[in-house]
Structure formats: structure tokens, C-alpha cells
BAKE-60803 format. One line per field, with one value per residue (C-alpha): residue in three letters; x, y, z. Coordinates in Angstrom, 3 decimals, decimal comma. Example, Ala and Ser with C-alpha at 12.3 -4.5 7.8 and 13.67 -1.06 7.14 Angstrom:
REM BAKE-60803
aa = ALA; SER
X = 12,300; 13,670
Y = -4,500; -1,060
Z = 7,800; 7,140
***
This chain:
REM BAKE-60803
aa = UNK; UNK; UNK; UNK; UNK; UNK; UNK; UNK; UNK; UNK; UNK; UNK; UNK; UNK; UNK; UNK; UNK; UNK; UNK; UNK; UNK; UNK; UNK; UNK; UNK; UNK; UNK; UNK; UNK; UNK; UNK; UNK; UNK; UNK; UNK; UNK; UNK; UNK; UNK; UNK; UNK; UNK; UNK; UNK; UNK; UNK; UNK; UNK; UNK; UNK; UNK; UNK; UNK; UNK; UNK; UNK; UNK; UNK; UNK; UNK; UNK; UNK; UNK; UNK; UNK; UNK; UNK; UNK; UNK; UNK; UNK; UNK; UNK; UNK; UNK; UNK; UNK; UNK; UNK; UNK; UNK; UNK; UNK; UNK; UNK; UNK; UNK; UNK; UNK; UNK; UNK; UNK; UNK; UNK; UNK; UNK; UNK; UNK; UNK; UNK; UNK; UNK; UNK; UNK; UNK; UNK; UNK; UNK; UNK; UNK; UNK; UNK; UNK; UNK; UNK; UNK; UNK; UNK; UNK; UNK; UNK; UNK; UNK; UNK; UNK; UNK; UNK; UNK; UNK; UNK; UNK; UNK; UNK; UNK; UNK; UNK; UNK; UNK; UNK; UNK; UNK; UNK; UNK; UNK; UNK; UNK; UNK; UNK; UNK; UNK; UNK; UNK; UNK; UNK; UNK; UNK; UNK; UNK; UNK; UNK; UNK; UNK; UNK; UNK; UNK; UNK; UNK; UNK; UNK; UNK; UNK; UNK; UNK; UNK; UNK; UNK; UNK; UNK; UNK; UNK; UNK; UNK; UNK; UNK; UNK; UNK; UNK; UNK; UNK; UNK; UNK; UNK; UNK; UNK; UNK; UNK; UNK; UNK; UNK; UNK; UNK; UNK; UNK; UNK; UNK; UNK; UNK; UNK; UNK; UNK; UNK; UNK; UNK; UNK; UNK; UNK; UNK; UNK; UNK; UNK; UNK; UNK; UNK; UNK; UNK; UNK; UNK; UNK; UNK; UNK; UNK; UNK; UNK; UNK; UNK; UNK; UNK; UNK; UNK; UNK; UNK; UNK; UNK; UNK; UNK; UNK; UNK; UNK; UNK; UNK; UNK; UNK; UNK; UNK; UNK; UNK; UNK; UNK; UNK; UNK; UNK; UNK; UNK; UNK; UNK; UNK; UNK; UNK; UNK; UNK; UNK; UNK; UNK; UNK; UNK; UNK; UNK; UNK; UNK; UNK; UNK; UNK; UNK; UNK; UNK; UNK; UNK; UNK; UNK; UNK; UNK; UNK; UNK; UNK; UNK; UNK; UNK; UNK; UNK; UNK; UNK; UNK; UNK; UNK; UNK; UNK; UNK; UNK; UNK; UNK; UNK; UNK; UNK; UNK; UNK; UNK; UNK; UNK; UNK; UNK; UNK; UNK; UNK; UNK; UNK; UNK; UNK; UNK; UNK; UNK; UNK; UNK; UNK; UNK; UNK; UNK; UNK; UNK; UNK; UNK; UNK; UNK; UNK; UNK; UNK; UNK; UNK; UNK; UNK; UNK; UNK; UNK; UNK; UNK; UNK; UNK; UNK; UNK; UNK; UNK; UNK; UNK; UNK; UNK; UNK; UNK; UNK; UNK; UNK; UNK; UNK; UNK; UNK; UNK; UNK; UNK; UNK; UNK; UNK; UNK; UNK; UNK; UNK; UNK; UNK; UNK; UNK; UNK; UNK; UNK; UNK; UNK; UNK; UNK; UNK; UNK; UNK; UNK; UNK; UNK; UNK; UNK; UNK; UNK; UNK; UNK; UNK; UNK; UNK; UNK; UNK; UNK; UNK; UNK; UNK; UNK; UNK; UNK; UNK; UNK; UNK; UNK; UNK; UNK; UNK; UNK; UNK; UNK; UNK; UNK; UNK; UNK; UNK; UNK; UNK; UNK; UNK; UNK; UNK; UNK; UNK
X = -24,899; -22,887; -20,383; -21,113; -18,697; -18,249; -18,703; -21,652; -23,334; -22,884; -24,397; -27,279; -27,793; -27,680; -30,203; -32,815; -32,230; -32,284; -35,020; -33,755; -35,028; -33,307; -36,043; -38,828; -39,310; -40,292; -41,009; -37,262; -37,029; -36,560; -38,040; -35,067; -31,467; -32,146; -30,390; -27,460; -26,366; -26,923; -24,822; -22,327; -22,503; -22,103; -18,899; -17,156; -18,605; -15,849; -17,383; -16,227; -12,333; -12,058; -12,881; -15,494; -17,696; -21,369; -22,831; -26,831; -29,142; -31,464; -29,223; -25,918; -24,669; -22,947; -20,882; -19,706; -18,853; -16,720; -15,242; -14,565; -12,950; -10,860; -8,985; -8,193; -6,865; -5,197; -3,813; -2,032; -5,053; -6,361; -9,781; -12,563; -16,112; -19,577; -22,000; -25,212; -26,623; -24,233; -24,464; -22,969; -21,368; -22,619; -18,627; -18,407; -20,782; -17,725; -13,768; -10,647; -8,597; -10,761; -10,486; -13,061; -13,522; -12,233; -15,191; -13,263; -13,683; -17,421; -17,684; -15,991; -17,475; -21,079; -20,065; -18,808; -22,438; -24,513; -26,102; -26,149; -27,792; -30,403; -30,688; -31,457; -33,476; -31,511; -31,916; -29,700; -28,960; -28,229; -25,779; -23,737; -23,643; -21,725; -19,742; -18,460; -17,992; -15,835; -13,315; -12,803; -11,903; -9,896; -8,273; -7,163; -8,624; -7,478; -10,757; -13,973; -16,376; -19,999; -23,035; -26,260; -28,583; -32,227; -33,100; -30,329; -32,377; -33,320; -30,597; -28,609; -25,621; -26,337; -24,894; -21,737; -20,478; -18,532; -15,884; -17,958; -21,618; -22,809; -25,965; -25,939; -29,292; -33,184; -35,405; -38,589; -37,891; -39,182; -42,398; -43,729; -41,232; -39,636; -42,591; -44,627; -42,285; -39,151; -39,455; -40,096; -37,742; -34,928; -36,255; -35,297; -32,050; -30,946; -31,232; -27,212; -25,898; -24,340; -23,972; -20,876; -19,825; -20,026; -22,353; -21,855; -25,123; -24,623; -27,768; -29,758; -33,771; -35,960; -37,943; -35,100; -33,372; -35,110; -35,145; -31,288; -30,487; -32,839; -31,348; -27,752; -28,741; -29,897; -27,021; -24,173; -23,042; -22,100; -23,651; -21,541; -23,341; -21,421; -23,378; -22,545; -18,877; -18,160; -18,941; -18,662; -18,481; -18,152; -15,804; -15,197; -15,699; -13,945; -14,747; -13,089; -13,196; -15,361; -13,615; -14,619; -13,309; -14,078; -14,324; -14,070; -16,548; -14,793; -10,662; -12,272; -9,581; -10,337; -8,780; -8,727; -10,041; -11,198; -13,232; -13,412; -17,535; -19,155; -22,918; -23,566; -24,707; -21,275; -20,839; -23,413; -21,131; -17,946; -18,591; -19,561; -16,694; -14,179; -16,147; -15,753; -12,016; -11,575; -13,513; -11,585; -8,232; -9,720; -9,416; -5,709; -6,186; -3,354; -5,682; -6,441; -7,824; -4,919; -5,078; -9,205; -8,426; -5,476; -7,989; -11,091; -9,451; -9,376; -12,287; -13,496; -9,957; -9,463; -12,460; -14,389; -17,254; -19,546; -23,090; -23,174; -23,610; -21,247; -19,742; -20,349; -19,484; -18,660; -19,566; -23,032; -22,898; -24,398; -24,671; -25,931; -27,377; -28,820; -31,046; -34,242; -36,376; -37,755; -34,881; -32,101; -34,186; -34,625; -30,921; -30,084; -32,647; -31,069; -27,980; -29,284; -31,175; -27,875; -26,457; -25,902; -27,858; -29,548; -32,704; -32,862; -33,097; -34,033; -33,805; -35,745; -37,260; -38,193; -38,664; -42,814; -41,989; -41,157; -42,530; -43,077; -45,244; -43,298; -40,767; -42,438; -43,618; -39,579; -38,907; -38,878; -41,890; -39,876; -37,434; -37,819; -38,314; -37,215; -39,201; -38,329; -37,589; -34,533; -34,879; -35,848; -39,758; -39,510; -39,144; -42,628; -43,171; -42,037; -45,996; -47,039; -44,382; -45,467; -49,054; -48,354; -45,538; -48,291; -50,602; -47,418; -47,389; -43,789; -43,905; -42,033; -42,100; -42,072; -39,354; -38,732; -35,628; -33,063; -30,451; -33,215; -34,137; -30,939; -30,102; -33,419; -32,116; -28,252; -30,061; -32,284; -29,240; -27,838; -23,800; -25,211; -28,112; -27,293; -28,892; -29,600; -30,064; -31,957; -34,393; -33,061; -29,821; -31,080; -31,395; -27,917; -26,419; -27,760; -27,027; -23,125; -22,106; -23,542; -20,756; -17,520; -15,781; -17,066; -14,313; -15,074; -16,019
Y = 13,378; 12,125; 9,400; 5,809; 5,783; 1,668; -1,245; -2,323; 0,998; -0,116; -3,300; -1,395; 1,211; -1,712; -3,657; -1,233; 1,131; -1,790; -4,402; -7,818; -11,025; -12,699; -10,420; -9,879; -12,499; -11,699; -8,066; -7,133; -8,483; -6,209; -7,222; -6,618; -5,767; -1,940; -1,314; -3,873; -2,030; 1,458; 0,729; -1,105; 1,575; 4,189; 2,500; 2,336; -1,575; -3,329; -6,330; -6,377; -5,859; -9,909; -13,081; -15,165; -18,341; -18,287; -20,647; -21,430; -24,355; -25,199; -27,014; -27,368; -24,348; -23,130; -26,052; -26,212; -22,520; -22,968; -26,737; -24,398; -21,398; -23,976; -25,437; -22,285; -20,858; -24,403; -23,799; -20,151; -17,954; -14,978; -16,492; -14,232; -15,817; -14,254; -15,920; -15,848; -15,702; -15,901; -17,870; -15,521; -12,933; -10,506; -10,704; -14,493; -13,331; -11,460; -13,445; -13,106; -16,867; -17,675; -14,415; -12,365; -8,371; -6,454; -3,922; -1,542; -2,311; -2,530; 0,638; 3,032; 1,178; 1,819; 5,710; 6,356; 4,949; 6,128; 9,129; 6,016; 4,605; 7,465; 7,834; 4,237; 2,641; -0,249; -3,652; -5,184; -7,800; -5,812; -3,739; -6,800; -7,717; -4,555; -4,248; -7,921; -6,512; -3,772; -5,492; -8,554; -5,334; -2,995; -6,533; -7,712; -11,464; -13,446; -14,940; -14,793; -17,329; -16,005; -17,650; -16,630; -15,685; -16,650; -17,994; -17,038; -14,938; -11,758; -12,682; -9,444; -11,380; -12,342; -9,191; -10,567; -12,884; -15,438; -18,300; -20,597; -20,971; -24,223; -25,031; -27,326; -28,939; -28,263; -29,199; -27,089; -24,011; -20,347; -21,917; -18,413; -17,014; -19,442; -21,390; -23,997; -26,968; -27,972; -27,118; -23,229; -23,554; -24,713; -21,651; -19,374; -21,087; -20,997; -17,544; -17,583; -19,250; -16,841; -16,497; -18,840; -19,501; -23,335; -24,778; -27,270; -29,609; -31,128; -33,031; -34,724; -35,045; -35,617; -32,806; -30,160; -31,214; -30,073; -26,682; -26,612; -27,523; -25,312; -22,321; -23,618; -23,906; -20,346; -18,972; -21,388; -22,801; -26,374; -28,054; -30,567; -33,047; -33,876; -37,079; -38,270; -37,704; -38,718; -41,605; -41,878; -44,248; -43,558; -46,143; -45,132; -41,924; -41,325; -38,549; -36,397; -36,854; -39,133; -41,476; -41,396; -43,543; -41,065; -42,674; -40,313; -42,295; -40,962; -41,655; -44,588; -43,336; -43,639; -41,584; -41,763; -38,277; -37,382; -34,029; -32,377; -31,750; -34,641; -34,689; -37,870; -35,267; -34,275; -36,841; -35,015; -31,979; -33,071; -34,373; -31,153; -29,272; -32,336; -31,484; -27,216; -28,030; -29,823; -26,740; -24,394; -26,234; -26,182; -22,252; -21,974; -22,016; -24,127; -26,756; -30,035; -33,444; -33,802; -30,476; -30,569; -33,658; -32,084; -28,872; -31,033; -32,189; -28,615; -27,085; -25,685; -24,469; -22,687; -21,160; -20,955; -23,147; -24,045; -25,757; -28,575; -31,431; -30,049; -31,706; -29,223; -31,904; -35,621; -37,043; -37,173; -36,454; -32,488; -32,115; -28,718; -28,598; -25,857; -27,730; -25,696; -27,452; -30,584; -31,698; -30,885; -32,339; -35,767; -36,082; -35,021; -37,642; -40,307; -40,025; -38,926; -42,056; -44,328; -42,430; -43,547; -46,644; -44,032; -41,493; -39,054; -35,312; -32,879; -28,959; -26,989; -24,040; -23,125; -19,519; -19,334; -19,113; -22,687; -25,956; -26,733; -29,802; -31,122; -30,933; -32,255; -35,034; -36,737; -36,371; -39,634; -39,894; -41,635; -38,449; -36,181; -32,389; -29,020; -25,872; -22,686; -19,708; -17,586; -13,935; -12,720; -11,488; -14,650; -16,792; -19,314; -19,003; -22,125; -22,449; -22,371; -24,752; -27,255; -26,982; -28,034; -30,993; -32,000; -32,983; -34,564; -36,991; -35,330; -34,937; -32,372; -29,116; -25,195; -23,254; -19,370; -19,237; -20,988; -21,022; -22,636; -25,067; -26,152; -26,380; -28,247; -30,630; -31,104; -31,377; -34,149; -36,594; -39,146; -40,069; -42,410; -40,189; -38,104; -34,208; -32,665; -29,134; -27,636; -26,275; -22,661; -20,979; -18,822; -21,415; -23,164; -19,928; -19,122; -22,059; -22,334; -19,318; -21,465; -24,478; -24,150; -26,052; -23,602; -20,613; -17,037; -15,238
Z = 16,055; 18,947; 17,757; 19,927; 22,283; 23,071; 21,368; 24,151; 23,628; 19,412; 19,640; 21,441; 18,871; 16,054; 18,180; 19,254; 15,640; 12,517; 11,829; 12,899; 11,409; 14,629; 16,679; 14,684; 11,664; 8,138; 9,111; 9,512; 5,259; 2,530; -0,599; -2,945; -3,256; -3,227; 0,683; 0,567; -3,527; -2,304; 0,933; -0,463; -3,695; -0,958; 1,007; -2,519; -3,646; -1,466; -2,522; -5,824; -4,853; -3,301; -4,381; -3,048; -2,435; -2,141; 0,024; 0,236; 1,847; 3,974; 6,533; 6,552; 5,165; 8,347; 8,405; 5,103; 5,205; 8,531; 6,823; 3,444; 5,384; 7,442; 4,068; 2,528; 6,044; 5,759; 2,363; 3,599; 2,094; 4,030; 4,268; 4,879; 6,602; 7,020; 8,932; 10,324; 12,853; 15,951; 19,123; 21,923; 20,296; 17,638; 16,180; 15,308; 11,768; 10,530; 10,961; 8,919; 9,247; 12,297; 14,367; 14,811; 14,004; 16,464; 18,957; 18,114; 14,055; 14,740; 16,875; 14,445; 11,118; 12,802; 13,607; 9,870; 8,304; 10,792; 8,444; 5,273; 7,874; 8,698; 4,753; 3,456; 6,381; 6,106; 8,004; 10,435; 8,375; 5,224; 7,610; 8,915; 5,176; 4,164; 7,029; 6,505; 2,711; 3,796; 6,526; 3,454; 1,315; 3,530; 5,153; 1,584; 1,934; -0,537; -0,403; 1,567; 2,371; 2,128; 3,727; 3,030; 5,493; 3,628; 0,860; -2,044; -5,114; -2,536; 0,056; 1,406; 0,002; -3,472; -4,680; -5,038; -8,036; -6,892; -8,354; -6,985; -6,004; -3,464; -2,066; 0,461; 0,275; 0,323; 3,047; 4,172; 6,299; 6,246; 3,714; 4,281; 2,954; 0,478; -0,352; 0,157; -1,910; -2,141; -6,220; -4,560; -2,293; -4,429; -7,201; -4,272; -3,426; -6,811; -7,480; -6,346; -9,472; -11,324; -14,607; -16,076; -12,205; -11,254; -9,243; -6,577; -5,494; -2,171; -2,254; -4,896; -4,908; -7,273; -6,669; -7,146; -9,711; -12,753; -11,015; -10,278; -13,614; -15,542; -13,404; -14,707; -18,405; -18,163; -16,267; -18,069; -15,173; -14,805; -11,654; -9,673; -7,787; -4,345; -3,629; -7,455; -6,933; -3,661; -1,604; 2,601; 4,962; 8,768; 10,424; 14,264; 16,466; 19,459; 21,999; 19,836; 16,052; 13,485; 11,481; 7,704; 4,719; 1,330; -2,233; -5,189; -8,130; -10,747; -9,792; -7,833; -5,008; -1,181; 1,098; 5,021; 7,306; 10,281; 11,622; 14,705; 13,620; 15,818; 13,506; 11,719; 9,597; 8,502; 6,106; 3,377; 3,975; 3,830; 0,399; -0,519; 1,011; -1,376; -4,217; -3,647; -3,233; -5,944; -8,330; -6,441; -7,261; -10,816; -10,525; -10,082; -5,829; -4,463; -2,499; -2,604; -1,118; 1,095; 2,333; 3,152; 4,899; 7,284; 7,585; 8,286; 11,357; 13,037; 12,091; 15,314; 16,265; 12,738; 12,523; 15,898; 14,724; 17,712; 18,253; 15,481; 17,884; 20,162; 22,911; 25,990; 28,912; 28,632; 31,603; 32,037; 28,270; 27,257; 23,900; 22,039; 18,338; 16,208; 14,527; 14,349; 11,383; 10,840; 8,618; 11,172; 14,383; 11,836; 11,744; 15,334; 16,599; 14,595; 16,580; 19,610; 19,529; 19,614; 22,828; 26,719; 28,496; 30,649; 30,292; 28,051; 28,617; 25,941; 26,576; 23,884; 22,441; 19,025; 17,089; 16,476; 12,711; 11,760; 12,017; 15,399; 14,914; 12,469; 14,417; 17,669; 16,020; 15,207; 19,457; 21,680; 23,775; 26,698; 27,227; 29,929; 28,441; 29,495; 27,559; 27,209; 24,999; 24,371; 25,667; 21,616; 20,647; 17,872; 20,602; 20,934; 24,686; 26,864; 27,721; 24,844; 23,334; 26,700; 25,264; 22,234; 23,138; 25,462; 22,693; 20,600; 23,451; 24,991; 28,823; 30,731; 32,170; 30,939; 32,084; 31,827; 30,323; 29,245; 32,092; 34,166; 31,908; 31,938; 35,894; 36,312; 33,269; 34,824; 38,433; 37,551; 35,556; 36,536; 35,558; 32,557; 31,827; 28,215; 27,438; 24,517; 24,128; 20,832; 18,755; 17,684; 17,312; 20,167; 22,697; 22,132; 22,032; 25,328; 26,602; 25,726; 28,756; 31,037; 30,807; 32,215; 29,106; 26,493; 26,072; 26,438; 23,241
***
């Protein structure tokens, strides 16, 4: 077996070689834990020589994993974070305090497992799952920050058990794989809590709860409930930060912060992120309050976090968003909404495997739209997506790809006009090479 002999050449193999949800949808899943324990059983079970934090949810989860990794890198902790998926390079999944594996980490990882590899049929996913295992291991992390990539109860990750479990929230995504209700979807989501290992609840809803806390009385685990403990209230934004005043119920306490993470959005996480801190504190880590709120300030430059309503040019205004489900465009919109005296321009593309019409049916009728697909086989083609925004009532044109999209979207502003460019991790992270103000990964 020739070894690989670049990290270019590496990615390829990984690519073209392992099933990839990011490619292929549902097909690329394994049904069980099988791969990721006889991989990890193989390398020597690095993931049981570092500590960790489990993080699950529909939306949000990305965030609060960055916002968590950012106060323990804050607090002096070697701070492991695993990720998923990436925007332009296959590296930001896998970072230790912010910086992200070397090529040269990947290339000889990928050349020492290639015959585990050839023996257990593993997928992509599973693999960037144990090599993030292994760096937190051979690295020595103090602690790692682990996001799951679907679900929670089957999830590549969920072999680990952590100090602390969170799950964001629950919003319908991936029904055909998940389920069809929130009540199914939360079932899945839960299957992180661990037994004795608390639980942190971002969101409340009537539909989940019974789930969530039948899960902890099973498991012993005490849930937490973020939006019980802490209360938020946005009081300015500037071009660079948002401007929060945080209550905690219970101390009846208000403290002043700020974050460099521009989504109206933010405010459900950060009150997770307090409440994590405060559980984590609880476990003999030395962080608190004050230092989440010096940490929440940074975010992006501690940990590299792009594409949550991210500021790619201020003048006309370009902003990018993941948000790829109908709970995620719902919040978007209601910000995007509040922008610029000018028209409104909306680049986007979805994957074929979520809810398209849902989605479709939050957009603005009187913005001027720009479809197209990312360069993946999940991608829903940009005619196809025109078709259907068509019959939503939206009125633009289909577009290729996603560098043209954008040109014909910056072409046709003008200086008041504001853009918005969304629908899938695949199109923002397509989209961020193209802007001048976005560093090289």
C-alpha cells in the first residue's frame, strides 16, 4: 500500500474512499456504534484518557461549542473542539485552543489507519471522530469540547462519557432520520445523557420536556434548564459586538457582556454557555461568570468560529448564515427583516434532504433572489430550488453555482441595499473565499 504522500492527495483519498453524509445523505449513516468503538478500540480508546463536554441540538450547537471552547481557552485550559461540518477547510472540525490540526497531523494519522480503514468500512464521519479522539489524547487537552454531528443516541460521538452533557434545543431537522416530532426528536437527542452526568437544557417546550426528564430519571442525571436560570436582554449592537444585560433568577444578579457572535439568536445560547460554566465551576474547573463574559467577547478570534450571521462586508452590508432548517431561517429572517432602508438580496441554496418549503415559506416576497447549489451530490439543484421558490411566491433567478450567484447579487446592489447569503453550510462555506475580508484558512 503506498503511503499518501500530501495532505491534498489525503483529503482526496478520505473524500472519494469513506461515505460522507456531507455528500450523500442518510446513506453515508451507520446504524450503531459498532465502527467509531472498534476504531477507537483499535487506536488504544484515546477517548477515555481526557475529559469532555457533549454538546447536542438542533440549532445552535455550533455556537455554544465554539462560546464553551472560548471560556475554557479563556480560563488557561488546553481546550480541545470537534466540529462538524466545516466551511472551507476540512481542518476547522478538529482545533486545540483555536488552532487547527496541522496537514501534516492529518496526512500521517490517515496513512497509520489506512488497513483499520480497509478492515472496518468505516464512514467519513466516524473517521474524523477518532482522529479528533486521538490528537485530544496524544495533545493532552485538559478538556475537549465535543459536538455532535446527528442526532445524539447513534451519533459517532456518543461514545464518550462526559462531565457534562448540553443540548441546545429541539426544532425539526433530519425528520427522516430523527423522526417525525419534536417528542422523537428530543428521544434521539437525549440519548447523550449519561448516566449520573448533568444535563444542561437550553430550551424549554412543552413537547420535550417529559422526554428530557424521563431520560434523566433513568440515567440520574440532574437537568438544568438555561432559560429557567438565566434571563437576557439585548441593549445595543454596534458593527462589532451585541450588547446584552444577563440576570441570574436564582442570585437575582445582573451582569453586563458583550459577544463578538452578531445572531439575535445568541441570546438562547449564551444562557446556555452561563449555565455550562457555572456546572463546570461546580466540578472543580477554575471558571466562572466573569471569565465567560471576558471570553464571550472573542469568540471568533479564540476559536475561529465563522458563518453565524457573519459580517463579510459592511458597506453595502453582506451577511452569511448557516441556517439550513426552518427553525434557523425563522430566526435569521427576524433580524434580517430589521436591516438597511434599501432592497433586499437573498443568495441561497439548500441540501434536498430538509425542509425546503418550510423553509421557503418564512422568506420575504419583496427580496430579490439568487439560487444555486454548492458543488456536493446533496445539493437540490438551483432549478429546481427556482421551481419551487417560484410557487412560494419568491422571484429571482437560478444560478449555477455559488460564486455566480453571488457576483450577479453584489453587481445588482446598491450602497444602502443589504445581502444575505444562506440556506446550507455548503453554500456559506463556498461563499466566504470569495470576500476579500474573510482570512485564509
Amino acid at each position: 500500500m503506498q503511503p499518501l504522500t500530501g495532505y491534498t492527495e489525503t483529503l482526496q483519498y478520505l473524500y472519494e474512499k469513506l461515505p460522507m453524509f456531507s455528500r450523500i445523505g442518510k446513506a453515508a449513516l451507520k446504524p450503531d456504534l459498532t465502527n467509531t468503538i472498534r476504531l477507537c478500540g483499535a487506536l488504544g480508546n484515546p477517548h477515555l484518557s481526557f475529559k469532555s463536554v457533549h454538546i447536542a441540538g438542533t440549532n445552535g450547537k455550533g455556537s455554544v461549542s465554539h462560546s464553551l471552547a472560548a471560556v475554557l481557552q479563556q480560563a488557561g485550559y488546553k481546550t480541545g473542539l470537534y466540529t462538524s461540518p466545516h466551511l472551507v477547510d476540512f481542518r476547522e472540525r478538529i482545533r486545540i485552543n483555536g488552532v487547527m490540526v496541522s496537514q501534516q497531523w492529518v496526512v500521517d494519522f490517515v496513512n497509520r489507519i489506512r488497513p483499520l480503514i480497509d478492515e472496518i468500512q468505516p464512514s467519513f464521519f466516524e473517521i474524523t471522530v477518532a482522529m479528533a479522539f486521538t490528537l485530544f489524547a496524544d495533545e493532552k487537552v485538559d478538556i475537549a469540547i465535543i459536538e455532535t454531528g446527528l442526532g445524539g443516541r447513534l451519533d459517532s460521538t456518543n461514545i464518550i462519557t462526559p462531565l457534562l452533557s448540553v443540548i441546545t434545543n429541539i426544532s425539526f431537522d433530519h425528520k427522516d432520520l430523527l423522526g417525525d416530532t419534536l417528542a422523537a426528536i428530543a428521544a434521539e437527542k437525549a440519548g447523550i445523557i449519561k448516566q449520573g452526568v448533568p444535563t444542561v437544557i437550553g430550551e424549554q417546550q412543552e413537547e420535550t420536556e417529559r422526554v428530557f426528564f424521563e431520560h434523566s430519571v433513568q440515567r440520574q442525571s440532574v437537568l438544568h434548564y438555561a432559560q429557567s436560570l438565566w434571563g437576557m436582554v439585548r441593549v445595543g449592537q454596534d458593527v462589532h459586538y451585541q450588547y446584552y444585560k444577563a440576570v441570574h433568577n436564582g442570585r437575582l444578579q445582573m451582569y453586563d457582556l458583550r459577544t463578538d457572535l452578531m445572531g439575535n439568536y445568541q441570546q438562547h445560547n449564551i444562557k446556555t454557555i452561563l449555565t455550562a460554566v457555572e456546572l463546570l465551576a461546580h466540578q472543580g474547573f477554575k471558571v466562572s461568570v466573569d471569565i465567560a463574559i471576558q471570553a464571550l467577547a472573542h469568540v471568533r478570534r479564540l476559536t475561529g468560529l465563522r458563518g453565524r450571521w457573519d459580517i463579510l462586508q459592511a458597506s453595502p452590508l453582506i451577511v452569511a448564515d448557516v441556517a439550513h432548517n426552518p427553525a434557523g431561517v425563522s430566526e435569521v429572517m427576524a433580524q434580517f427583516g430589521n436591516l438597511g432602508t434599501g432592497h433586499s438580496h437573498i443568495v441561497l441554496g439548500f441540501v434536498r434532504d430538509k425542509d425546503v418549503a418550510g423553509a421557503l415559506s418564512l422568506l420575504p416576497a419583496n427580496a430579490t433572489y439568487y439560487f444555486t447549489n454548492a458543488a456536493i451530490e446533496r445539493a437540490m439543484p438551483a432549478a429546481m430550488l427556482h421551481q419551487a421558490a417560484l410557487a412560494a411566491g419568491l422571484q429571482g433567478d437560478a444560478y449555477a453555482d455559488v460564486a455566480t450567484a453571488v457576483a450577479a447579487a453584489r453587481a445588482a446592489m446598491q450602497q444602502t441595499d443589504v445581502l444575505l447569503i444562506t440556506g446550507s453550510f455548503f453554500i456559506v462555506g463556498e461563499a466566504l473565499p470569495l470576500f476579500s475580508t474573510v482570512a485564509t484558512i
